[in-house]
N, C-alpha and C positions, 0 to 999 in steps of 0.2 A: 602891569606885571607885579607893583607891589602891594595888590589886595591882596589879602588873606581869604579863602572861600571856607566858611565852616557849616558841615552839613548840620541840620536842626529838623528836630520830629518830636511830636509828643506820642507816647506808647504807654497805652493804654491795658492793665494789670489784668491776670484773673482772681477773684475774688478767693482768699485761702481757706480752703477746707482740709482738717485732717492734717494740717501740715504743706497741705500739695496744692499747688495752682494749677488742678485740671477742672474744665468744667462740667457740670452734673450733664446730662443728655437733656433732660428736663429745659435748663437756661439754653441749652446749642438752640432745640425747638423751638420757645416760644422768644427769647429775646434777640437768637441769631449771632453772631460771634462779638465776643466780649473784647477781641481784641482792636476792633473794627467797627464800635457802635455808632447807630444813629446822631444824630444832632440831641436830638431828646435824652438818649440815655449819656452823650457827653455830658450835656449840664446836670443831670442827676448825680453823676459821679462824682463831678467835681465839687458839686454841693457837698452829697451824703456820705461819699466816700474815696475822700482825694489822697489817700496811701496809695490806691491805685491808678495814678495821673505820672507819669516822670516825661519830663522835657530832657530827650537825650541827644548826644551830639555824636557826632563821627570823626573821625580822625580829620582834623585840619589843615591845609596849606593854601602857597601862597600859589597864588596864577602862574607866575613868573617859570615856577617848581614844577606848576604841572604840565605846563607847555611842554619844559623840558623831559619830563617824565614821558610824554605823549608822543615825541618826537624818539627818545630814546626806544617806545614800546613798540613803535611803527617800522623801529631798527631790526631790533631783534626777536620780536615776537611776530609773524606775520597773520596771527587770530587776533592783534587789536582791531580797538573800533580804528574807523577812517575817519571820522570829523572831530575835531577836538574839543566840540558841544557833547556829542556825543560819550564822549573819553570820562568827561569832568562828570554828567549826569550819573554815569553807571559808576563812575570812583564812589559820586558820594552816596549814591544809592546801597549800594556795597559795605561799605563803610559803615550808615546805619544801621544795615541789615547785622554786620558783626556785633555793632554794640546792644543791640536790639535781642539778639540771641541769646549774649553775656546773662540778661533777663529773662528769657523766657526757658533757656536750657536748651539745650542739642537735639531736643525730641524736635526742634521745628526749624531744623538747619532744611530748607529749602531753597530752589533755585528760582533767583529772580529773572527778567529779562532776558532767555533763551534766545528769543527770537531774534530779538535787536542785535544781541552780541553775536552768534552764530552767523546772522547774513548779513550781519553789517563788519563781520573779519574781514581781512584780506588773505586771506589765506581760503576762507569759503569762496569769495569770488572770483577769486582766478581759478580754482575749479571747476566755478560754475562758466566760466569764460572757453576753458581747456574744453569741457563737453557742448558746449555751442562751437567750439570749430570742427564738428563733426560734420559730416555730407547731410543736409536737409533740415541741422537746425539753427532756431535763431537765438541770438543771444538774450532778448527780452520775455520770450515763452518759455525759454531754460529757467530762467531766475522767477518767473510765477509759480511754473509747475513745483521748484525748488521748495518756496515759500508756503503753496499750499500743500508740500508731502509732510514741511517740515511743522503746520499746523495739522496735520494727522498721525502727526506718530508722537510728539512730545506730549509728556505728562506736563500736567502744572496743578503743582500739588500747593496747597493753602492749608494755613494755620487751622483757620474755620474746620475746615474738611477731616483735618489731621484728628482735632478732639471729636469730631463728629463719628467718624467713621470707626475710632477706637473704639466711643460707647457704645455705637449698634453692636459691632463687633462684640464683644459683652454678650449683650443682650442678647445675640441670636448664639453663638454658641454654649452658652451655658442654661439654654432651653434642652441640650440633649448632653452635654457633656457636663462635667465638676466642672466647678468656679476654675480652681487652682491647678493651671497647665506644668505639668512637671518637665520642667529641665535644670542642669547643670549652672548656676547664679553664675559661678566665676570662672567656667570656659565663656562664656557669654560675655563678662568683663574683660576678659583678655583678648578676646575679638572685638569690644568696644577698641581696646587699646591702640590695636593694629590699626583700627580704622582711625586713628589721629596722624599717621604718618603713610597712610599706606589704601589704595584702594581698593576696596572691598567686593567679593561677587560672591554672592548668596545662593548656595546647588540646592535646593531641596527637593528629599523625596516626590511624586507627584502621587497619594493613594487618594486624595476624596476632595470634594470644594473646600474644604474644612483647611486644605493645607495652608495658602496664605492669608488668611483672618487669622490663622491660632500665631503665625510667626510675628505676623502683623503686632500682634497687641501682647505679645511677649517682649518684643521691639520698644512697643509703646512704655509700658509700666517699669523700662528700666532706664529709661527718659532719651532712645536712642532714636535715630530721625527716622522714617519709612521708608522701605529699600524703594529704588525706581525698577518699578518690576515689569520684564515684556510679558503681553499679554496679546492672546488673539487678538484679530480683528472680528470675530465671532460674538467677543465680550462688548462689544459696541453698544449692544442695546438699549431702548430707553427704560425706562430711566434710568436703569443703572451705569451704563456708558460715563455719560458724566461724572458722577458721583467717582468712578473707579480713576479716571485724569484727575481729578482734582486731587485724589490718593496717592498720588504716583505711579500708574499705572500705565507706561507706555505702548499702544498700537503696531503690532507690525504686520503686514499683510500676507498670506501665505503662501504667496508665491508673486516672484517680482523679479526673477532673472532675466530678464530683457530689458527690465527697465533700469537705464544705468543712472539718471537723473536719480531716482526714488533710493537706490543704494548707494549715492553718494550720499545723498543728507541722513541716511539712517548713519553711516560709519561717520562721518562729522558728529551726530549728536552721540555716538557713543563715544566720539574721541571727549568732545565737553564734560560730559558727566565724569569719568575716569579723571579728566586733567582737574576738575575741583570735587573729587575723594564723595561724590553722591555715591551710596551703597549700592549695586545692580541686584537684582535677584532674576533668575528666570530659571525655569528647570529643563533641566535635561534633559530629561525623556519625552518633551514634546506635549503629552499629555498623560493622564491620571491610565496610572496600572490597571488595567484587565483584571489580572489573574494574583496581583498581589507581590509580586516577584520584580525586581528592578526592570522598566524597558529597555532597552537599547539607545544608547544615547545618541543625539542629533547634535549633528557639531555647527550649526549655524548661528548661535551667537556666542558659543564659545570660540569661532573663529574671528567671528566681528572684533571679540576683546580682544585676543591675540594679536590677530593683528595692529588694533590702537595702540596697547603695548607697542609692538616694535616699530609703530610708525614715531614713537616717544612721546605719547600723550600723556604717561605717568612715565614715576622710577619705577614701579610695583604693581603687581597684582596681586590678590590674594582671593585665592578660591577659598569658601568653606563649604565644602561637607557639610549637608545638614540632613539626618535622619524623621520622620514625621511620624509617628505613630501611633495608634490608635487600639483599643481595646475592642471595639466593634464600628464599622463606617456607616453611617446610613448611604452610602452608595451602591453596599453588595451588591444589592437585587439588581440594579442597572447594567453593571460588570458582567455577572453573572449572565444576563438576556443578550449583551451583546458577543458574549463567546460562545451562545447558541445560535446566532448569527442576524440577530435582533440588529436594525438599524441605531444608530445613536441617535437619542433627542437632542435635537437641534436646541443650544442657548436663548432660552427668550422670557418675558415676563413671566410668565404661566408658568414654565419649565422653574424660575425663580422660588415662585412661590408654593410650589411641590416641593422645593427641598426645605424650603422652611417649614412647612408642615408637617415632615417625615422628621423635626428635630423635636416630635412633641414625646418622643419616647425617649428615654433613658440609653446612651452608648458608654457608657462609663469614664475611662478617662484620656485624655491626649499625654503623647510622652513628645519631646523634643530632644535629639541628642546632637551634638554638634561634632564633627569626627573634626579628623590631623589637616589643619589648613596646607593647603597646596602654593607657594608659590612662583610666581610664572618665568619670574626672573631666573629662578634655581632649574623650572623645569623646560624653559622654553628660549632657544638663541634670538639673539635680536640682532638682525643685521645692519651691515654698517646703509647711513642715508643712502637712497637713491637706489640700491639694490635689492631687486623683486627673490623673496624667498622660490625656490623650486616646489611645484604647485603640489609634486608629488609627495616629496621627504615632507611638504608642509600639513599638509592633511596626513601622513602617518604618526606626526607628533603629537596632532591636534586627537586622532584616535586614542593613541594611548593616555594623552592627557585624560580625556573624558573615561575611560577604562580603569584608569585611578582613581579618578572621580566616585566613579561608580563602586566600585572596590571599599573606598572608606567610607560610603552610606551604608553599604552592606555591614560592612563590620562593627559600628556603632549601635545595629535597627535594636533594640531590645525582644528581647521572647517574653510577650507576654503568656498571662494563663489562659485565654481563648486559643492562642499561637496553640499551644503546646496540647490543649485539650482536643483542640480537633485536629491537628496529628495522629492520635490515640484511637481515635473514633473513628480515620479516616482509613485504618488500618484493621479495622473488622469487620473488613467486609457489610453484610446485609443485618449481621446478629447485633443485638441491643446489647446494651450492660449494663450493671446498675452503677451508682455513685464510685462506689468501694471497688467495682472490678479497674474502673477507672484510675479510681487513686491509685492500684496495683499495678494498672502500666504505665502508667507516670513517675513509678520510682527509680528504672531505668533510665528514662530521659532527665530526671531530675537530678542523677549522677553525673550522665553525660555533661550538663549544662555547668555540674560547677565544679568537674573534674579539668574542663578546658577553661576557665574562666571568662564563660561566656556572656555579654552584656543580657540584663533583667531589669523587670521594671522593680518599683521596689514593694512592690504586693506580690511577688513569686513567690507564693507559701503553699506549692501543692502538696506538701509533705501532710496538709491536713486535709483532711476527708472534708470536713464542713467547707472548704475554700473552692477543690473541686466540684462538690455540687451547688456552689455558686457559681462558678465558670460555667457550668453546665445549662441552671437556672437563666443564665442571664443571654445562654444561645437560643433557650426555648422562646426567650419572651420574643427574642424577633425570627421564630421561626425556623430558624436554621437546624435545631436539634427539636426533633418531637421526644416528647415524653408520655409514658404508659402509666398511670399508676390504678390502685383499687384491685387490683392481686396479692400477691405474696409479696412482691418485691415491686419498686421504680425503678422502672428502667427508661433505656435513653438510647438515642440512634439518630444518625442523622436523617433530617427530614426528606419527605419525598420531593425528588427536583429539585435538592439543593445541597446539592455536592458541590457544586461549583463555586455555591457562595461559602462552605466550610473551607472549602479547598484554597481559597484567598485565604483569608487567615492564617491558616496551614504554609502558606506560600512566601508570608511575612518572613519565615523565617526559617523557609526551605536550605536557604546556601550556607547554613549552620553545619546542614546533615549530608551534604548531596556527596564531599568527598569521604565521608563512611559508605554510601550507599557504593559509591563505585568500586571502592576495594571489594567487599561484601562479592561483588559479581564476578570482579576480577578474580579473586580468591577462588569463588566455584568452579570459574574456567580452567584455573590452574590446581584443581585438586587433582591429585594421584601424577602429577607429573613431577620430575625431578630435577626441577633448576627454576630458580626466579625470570626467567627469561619472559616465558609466556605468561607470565602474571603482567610483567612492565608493558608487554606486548597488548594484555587485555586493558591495561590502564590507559595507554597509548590510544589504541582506538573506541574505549568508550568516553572516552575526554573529546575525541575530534567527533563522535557521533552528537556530541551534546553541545558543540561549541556554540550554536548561535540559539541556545536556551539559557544558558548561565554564564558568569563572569570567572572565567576560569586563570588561576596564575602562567606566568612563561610556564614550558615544558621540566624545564627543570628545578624550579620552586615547588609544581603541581608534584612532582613525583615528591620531595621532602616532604611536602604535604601531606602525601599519602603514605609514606613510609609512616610518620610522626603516630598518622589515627591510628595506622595496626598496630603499635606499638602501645598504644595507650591500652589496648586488649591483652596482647603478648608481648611481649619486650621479646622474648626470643624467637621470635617469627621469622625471621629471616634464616633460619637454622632450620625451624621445622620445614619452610618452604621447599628449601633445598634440598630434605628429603624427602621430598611430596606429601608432607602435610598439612595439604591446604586445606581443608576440610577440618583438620584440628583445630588450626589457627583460625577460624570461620564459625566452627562453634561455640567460642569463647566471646565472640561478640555480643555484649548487650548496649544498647536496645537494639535490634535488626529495622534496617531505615530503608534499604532496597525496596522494600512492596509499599512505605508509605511513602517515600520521596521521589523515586525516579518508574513505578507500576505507570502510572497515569500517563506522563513521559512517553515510555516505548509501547504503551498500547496507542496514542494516538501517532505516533509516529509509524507504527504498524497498519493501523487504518488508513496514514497516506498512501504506503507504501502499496498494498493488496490494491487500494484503489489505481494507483501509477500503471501496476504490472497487467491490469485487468484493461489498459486502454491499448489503443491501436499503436505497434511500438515507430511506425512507420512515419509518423507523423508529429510535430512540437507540440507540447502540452502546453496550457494557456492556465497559468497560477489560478486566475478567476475562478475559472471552470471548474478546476482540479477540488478545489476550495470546496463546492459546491457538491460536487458529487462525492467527497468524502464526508461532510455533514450526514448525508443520505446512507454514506455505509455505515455511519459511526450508528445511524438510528436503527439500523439492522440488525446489527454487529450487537446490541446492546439490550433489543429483543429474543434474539438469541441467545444469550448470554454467555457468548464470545467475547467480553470485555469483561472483568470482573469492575473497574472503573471507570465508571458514569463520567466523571470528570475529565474523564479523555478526550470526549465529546465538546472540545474546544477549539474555535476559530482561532486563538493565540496559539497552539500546540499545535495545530494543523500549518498554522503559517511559520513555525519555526522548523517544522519538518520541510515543507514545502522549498523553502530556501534552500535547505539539508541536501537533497533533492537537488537543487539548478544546480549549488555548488560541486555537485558529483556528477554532473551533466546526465540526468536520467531525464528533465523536462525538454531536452531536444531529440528528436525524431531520429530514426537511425535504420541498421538490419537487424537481423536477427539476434546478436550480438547485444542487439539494445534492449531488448527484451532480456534476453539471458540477463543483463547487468541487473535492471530491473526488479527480478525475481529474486537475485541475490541477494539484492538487499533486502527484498521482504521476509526473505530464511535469517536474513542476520537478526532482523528485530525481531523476529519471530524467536527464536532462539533464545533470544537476550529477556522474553518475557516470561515464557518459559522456565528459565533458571529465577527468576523474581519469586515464579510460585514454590520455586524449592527452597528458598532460602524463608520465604514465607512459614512451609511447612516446617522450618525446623525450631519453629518459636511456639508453636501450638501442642 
């Protein structure tokens, strides 16, 4: 007991270039990780270049100390190791790993011996003991199946990996975008901050593959570790599978509700990660936007945290907000095919190497904004041991959590000048325009944008002509916008069959404009009437028509909201309303945003609905089907030219009608009664499109 045990390693440098100890991609390639070299390149080192040699030590003590330490941990920690070989191994392993760090910087804070620690707790085993006294299982088949879920879903992320993965990273995104990703240096440092005393979870937008390589190596170059980020099990493949664990890149399978073994060792390792401050990242929306507009959030691993959280696996959690944005995505065209009802490609080598290839053109730049961190401690109760939350109240916290989540990606996204150009574009109907007609309705929006002081990236300079027919230029090169020129004038329109990829873009930074759009309607409803009544009434219900399309405030914030925007028109609106001048108060609006932000909106929610009223009302509608045969009317509808937008003509828009729909019980079967309801609703949207083109007409 009175040895002293003192850890000892020799750590091996990166050679300094520039200032920085990262290494080139060049050295990762041909010599393999420098922190980790061969026999050959040790004795070269230490020959030719022994600055980079240090023999470091770890914090020392006596046996005696750590028995006691080991005995005390066994007290009150029930996640220590169980053997006291074990205890000492992972202290001093630990230990070096700290001083080891001290050297290399915080980019390469990674998690050593997961597995050992994790299933050699006691705190995992008697879990794993509690689910073996279930009816049929054994205790020794519980603790493999354990061990092998928990070798399928943990990362293990390596130094080697870390500089390797940052340089491709490089290299393939700055094949289509600028070198220099623009964000915000010291929000970034003040979330480094947090993350010294506080655990870290990483929201970000989901628009294109491009999302976690660009956070990735924004992470990297300001020396911060790599988030442990959940990742399908889709992304498995070879060879990239590897390569993404060894990144941090944790596996979780997409469905696994039955299997309780496989959901215990997932919520153990997220309780680890959280109790030693590794950063999470995983997004919320599940996967990459359709249509360019926030998805609807999935509360499954934000429940995971929550829960660790209040199982007391940290003090803290700390959600950030993270905004991802793009100037143009090489994903459009893919988005775009699948809201025409295109099957998704399935992730695989091939599929791989199609997106690398689609980077050989020009996307201009990536933006990163980081919104108001969230957290969980302030937003979420934690109840006392041994007390199971109510399943119910628990999942409407876990809603609203992710609801504000969502909310401060919104508010952060920037409006770039693609955003804003094909808004403009997407509101003239079939007729071209040139450069200059352009920059003409962009003066309007460009009012709006810095009348509300709305975020931009910092190239929003459509106030000049030359800038707009760059945005325009740079829609043509990839198709989106055709251009005419060899006449009188160049003009510009959006391209055939690609509205839907305008319409993303446009979509980026739809929820800037959607509660102008809805006064705008509301307003026309309540022209020539005499009391605000029916205005709050038209707001009221075009707010619950839209709810499962957009992220809309409580009801009572939403209406200050929209009191705030008609105000920014007329300050004395609420006067003229009163005496039915709603129509005054309505022609004072510039820019008019009903026909470019919510047209698309109520025309294909009008396509669900004709299709709804047109079925057998006697009988349950089956979302699939319904899905199917409104595609078929939308291509009708659109031949005829019963839809002024093309972009209607979407499986996302149809599926948020479609719910619209169950939630108003029209998808279930009924008398005749169910029909009438039916029909009603397709006069309401019918109606509601209708006034779009009037308000349309009043800007022409």
């Amino acid at each position: 007991d009175a040895a002293l045990a003192v850890p000892l390693r020799v750590a091996w440098a990166v050679r300094r270039r520039r200032g920085r100890r990262i290494p080139s991609l060049f050295d990762l390639i041909t010599l393999g990780d420098p922190r980790d070299p061969n026999r050959l390149l040790q004795e070269l080192t230490v020959r030719f270049r022994p600055e980079q040699v240090t023999v470091i030590t770890g914090e020392s003590a006596g046996v005696g100390e750590l028995r006691r330490e080991w005995d005390s941990e066994r007290v009150h920690r029930p996640d220590a190791p169980t053997g006291f070989a074990e205890f000492v191994a992972l202290r001093a392993a630990l230990s070096l790993e700290v001083t080891e760090r001290r050297l290399r910087g915080n980019r390469y804070k990674v998690p050593r011996f997961v597995a050992e620690d994790l299933l050699g707790s006691a705190a995992f085993q008697e879990g794993l003991a509690e689910l073996a006294r279930r009816p049929g299982e054994d205790e020794a088949e519980v603790a493999a199946r354990a061990a092998k879920y928990l070798k399928e879903i943990a990362a293990s992320p390596s130094t080697f990996v870390i500089d390797l993965v940052a340089a491709l990273v490089r290299a393939v995104y700055t094949m289509g975008y600028e070198r220099r990703i623009r964000y915000d240096r010291d929000a970034l440092e003040r979330i480094a901050a947090l993350g010294q005393t506080h655990s870290l979870a990483f929201l970000p937008s989901h628009k294109s593959n491009m999302d976690h390589l660009s956070l990735t190596y924004v992470l990297y170059e300001n020396g911060l570790p790599p988030n442990h980020t959940a990742g399908g099990i889709n992304m498995r493949f070879f060879p990239i599978g590897g390569l993404l664990r060894r990144h941090g890149i944790f596996f979780i399978r997409r469905t696994f509700k039955d299997n309780e073994v496989y959901r215990f060792v997932l919520k153990r390792y997220i309780d680890y990660l959280l109790a030693r401050r590794f950063p999470l990242e995983w997004y919320l929306e599940g996967g990459r936007s359709r249509t360019g507009k926030l998805r609807e959030a999935r509360y499954g691993m934000l429940s995971y945290v929550a829960d660790s959280w209040r199982r007391g696996s940290c003090e803290d959690v700390v959600l950030v907000p993270i905004s991802i944005a793009y100037d143009q995505i090489q994903d459009v065209g893919a988005h775009a095919a699948e809201q025409q009802g295109k099957a998704k490609e399935r992730e695989s080598f091939a599929w791989m190497v199609r997106v690398l290839r689609s980077l050989r053109r020009r996307y201009g730049r990536i933006h990163i904004s980081f919104g108001e961190e969230i957290h969980l401690a302030d937003a979420l109760e934690r109840y006392p041991a041994g007390q199971e939350p109510d399943p119910e109240a628990s999942q409407l916290e876990i809603a609203k959590l992710a609801f504000e989540v969502s909310v401060r990606i919104n508010r952060v996204t920037p409006i770039t000048p693609i955003s804003l150009v094909t808004m403009a574009l997407l509101g003239t109907g079939d007729r071209a325009v040139t450069a200059e007609e352009t920059h003409v309705m962009l003066r309007d929006f460009i009012t709006f944008v810095e009348a509300r002081g709305l975020p931009v990236t910092e190239h929003l300079e459509l106030d000049d002509p030359a800038e707009v027919r760059a945005a325009l230029d740079a829609l043509v090169e990839h198709k989106v916008v055709t251009r005419w020129e060899g006449g009188t004038e160049t003009v510009y329109a959006i391209g055939t069959d690609q509205h839907l990829a305008a319409a993303y873009y446009r979509n980026t930074i739809v929820h800037f404009f959607t509660t102008g759009a809805i006064a705008e309607l509301a307003l026309l409803a309540a022209a020539g009437v005499e009391a605000g009544s029916s205005f709050w009434s038209e707001v009221a219900a075009l707010r619950d028509l839209l709810k499962f399309e957009f992220f809309f405030a409580g009801k009572e914030k939403f209406r200050d909201e929209v009191a705030r925007e008609v105000a920014y028109h007329d300050p004395d609106w609420e006067q003229r309303l009163a005496a039915g001048e709603g129509l005054a108060v309505l022609r004072r609006f510039r820019p008019f945003t009903a026909h470019r932000v919510l047209r698309p909106v109520f025309e294909a929610y009008l396509l669900v609905a004709d299709t709804l009223a047109a079925r057998d009302y006697r009988g349950d509608v089956d979302a699939k089907r319904l899905l199917a045969d409104t595609l078929a009317l939308g291509a009708q509808y659109r031949a005829q030219k019963r839809i002024k937008s093309p972009e209607a003509v979407s499986t996302a828009l149809f599926g948020s009608a479609i719910r619209l729909a169950g939630n108003r019980g029209l998808l279930a079967g009924g008398d005749v009664e169910r029909l009438a309801e039916r029909q009603a609703f397709a006069a309401e949207l019918r109606g509601i499109v209708e006034c779009i083109g009037s308000i349309e007409a009043m800007e022409e």
